[in-house]
N, C-alpha and C positions, 0 to 999 in steps of 0.2 A: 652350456645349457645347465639350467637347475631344474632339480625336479624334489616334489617332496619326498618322504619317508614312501607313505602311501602310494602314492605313483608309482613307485619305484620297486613294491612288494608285487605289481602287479607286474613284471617284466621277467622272462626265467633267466636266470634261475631263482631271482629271489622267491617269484611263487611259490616255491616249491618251498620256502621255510616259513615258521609262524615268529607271529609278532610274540613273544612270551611275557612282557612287561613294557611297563611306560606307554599304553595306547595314547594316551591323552596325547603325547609330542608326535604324533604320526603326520602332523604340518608343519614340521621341523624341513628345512628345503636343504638339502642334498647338490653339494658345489663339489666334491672329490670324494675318492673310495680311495682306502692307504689299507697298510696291515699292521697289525702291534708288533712286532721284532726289535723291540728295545726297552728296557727299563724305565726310561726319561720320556716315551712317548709324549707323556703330556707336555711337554715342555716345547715340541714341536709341531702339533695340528696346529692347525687351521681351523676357524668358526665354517663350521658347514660338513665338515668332512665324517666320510660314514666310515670306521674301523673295520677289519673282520680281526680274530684272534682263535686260535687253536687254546686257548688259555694258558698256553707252556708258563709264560714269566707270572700269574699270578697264583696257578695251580696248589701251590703249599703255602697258601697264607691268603685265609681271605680276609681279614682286616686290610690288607694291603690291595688289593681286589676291592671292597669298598671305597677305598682311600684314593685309587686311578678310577674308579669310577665318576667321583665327586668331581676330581680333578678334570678329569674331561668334560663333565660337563660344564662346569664352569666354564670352560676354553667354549664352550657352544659345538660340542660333540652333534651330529645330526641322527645318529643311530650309531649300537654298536650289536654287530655277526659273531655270532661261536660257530664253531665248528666240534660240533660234540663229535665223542667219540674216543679218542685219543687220552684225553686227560682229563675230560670230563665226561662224565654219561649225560648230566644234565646240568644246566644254570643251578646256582646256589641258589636254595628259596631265600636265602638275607640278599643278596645282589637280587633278586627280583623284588623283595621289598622296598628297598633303596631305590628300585630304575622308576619302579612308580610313585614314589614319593617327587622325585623329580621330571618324571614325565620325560623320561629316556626309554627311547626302544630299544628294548634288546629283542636281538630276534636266533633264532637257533634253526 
C-alpha cells in the first residue's frame, strides 16, 4: 500500500507531529518507513521511503546534515521525522531552509 506524506500525517501517531518544512512535497507517496542508524544511509534507501532519525549521526556538523539531506532527496526521500529532544531541541533553521528549497518534508 502507498499512501502520500499527507495521508499519512493524518494517521497517529503521525498526527501528533507537524509538518516543519518542505510543505509543497506533501504528495510525495510513502512505499516504506526505515530509521537512519548508519552513516551511508543514503547509499541504501529506496525512492519512496519516509526516515525517522533521533539526529545522533548528523548532530555535530550540520554541513554534513545539509549534505544527507540533499543526498536523500535526490535518492527520492518521501519525508523525513526527528525525534527532538535528545540532541536536538529543534530542526536547524538552515535544514529547514534547505527542506523547502527542495520540497522535502521534515516533520518533528
Amino acid at each position: 500500500m502507498q499512501i502520500t506524506v499527507e495521508q499519512a500525517m493524518n494517521i497517529y501517531p503521525l498526527s501528533e507531529g507537524n509538518i516543519v518544512a518542505g510543505a509543497s512535497g506533501i504528495q510525495r507517496m510513502i512505499k516504506a518507513v526505515n530509521i537512519i542508524d548508519a552513516p551511508d544511509i543514503a547509499d541504501w534507501i529506496k525512492e519512496g521511503e519516509m526516515l525517522f532519525t533521533t539526529a545522533f549521526l548528523i548532530k555535530d556538523d550540520l554541513d554534513e546534515a545539509v549534505t544527507l539531506i540533499k543526498k536523500l532527496n535526490a535518492r527520492g526521500l518521501a519525508a523525513l521525522g526527528f525525534k527532538l529532544g535528545r540532541f536536538w531541541q529543534a530542526i536547524p533553521q538552515r535544514l529547514i531552509e534547505v527542506a523547502n528549497e527542495l520540497g522535502l518534508p521534515l516533520i518533528e
